[in-house]
C-alpha positions in Angstrom: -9.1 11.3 193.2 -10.4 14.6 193.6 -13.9 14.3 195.5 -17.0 16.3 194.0 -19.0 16.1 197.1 -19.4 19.1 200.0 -17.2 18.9 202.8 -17.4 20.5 206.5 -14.5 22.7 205.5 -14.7 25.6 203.3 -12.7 24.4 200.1 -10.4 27.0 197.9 -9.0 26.1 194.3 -5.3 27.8 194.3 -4.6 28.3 190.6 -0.7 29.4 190.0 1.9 28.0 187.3 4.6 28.8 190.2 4.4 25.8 192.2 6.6 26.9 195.4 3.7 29.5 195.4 1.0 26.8 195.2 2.7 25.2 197.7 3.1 28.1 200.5 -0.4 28.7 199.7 -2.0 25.3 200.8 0.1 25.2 203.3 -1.5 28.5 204.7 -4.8 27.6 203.9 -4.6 24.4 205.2 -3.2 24.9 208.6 -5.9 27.7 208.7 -8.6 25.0 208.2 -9.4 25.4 204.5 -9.1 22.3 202.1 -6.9 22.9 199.2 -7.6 22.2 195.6 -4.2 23.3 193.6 -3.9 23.8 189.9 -0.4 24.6 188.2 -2.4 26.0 184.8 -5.0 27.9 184.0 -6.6 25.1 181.9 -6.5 22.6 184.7 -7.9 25.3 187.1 -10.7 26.3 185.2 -11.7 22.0 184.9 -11.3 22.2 188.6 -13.7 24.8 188.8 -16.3 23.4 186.9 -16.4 19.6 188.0 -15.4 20.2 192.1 -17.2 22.1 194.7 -15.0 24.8 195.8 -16.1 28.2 197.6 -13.0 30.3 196.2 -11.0 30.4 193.8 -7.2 32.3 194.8 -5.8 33.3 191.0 -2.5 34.7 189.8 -2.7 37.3 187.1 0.6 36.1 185.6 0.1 33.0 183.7 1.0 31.1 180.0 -1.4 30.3 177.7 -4.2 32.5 179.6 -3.7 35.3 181.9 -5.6 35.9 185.4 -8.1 38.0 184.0 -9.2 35.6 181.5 -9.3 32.6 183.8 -11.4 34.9 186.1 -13.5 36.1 183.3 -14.3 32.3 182.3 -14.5 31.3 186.4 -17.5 34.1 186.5 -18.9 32.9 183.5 -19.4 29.1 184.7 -19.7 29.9 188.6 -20.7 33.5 188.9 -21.8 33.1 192.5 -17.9 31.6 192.5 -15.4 33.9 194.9 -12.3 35.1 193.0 -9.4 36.4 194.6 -6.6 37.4 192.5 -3.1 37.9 193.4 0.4 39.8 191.5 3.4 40.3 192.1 3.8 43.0 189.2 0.7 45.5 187.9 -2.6 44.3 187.0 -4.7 46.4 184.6 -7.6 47.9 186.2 -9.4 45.7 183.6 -8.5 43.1 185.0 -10.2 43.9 188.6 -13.6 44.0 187.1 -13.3 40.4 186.7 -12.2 39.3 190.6 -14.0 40.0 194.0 -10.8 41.2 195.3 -7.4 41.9 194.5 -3.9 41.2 196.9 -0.4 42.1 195.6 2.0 38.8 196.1 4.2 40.7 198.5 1.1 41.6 200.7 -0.2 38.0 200.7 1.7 36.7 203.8 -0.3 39.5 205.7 -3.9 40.0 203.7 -4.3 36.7 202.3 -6.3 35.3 205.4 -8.5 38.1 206.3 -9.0 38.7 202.9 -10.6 35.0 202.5 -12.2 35.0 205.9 -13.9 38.2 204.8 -15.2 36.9 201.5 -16.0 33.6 202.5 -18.1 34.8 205.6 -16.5 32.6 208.1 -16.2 35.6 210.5 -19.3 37.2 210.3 -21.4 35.3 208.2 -21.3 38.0 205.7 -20.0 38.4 202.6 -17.9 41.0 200.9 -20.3 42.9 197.9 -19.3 45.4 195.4 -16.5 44.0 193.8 -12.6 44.8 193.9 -12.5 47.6 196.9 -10.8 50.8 196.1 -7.8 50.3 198.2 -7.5 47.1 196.2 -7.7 48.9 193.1 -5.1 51.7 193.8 -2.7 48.5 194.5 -3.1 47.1 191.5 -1.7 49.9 189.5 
């Protein structure tokens, strides 16, 4: 059972139909701290979003059935005080960034995934990241 109720760690829903993905992500995340929500479709992400307090989401553009930017795009519509943080390991339209706080390509991940969530979920400086996809993240996606 998946509990609805705040915890004392910060809490990211991992959404990715690649499940050794998933997998090296909570890992990460939770030996970092975080607790882990995982969901292996967009559908089931996007009902983990709405019904269980998270404080990001961490999104992969290529999916079935719906793609990242239309997860995100619904994610922002629910919860748009919701951090999204999308990840690809081939191009993302620039479209696609209007929808996310910030954008990492897979093979940077092992390197920028961390900083990137400590940044946007203030648990460094107790500030958060404003403004969108940054510009360096948006000449990556292309």
């Amino acid at each position: 059972m998946i509990s609805t109720y705040p915890t004392s760690k910060q809490t990211i829903l991992c959404i990715d139909n690649d499940e050794v993905m998933l997998r090296y992500e909570k890992t990460l995340l939770e030996r970092s701290g975080y607790a882990v929500l995982s969901a292996v479709s967009a559908e089931q992400g996007l009902r983990l979003a709405t019904i269980c307090k998270c404080d990001a989401v961490l999104l992969d553009y290529d999916m079935p059935v719906m793609n990242g930017c239309e997860v995100a795009s619904e994610i922002k519509r629910l919860r748009p005080e919701l951090i999204v943080i999308m990840v690809s390991g081939s191009e993302v339209p620039i479209s696609a960034l209007t929808m996310v706080d910030a954008f990492i390509p897979k093979l940077e991940a092992i390197h920028e995934l961390l900083p990137m969530i400590t940044e946007l979920c203030g648990r460094g400086r107790g500030r958060r990241h404003k403004g969108g996809v940054r510009q360096e993240d948006r000449q990556r996606a292309s």
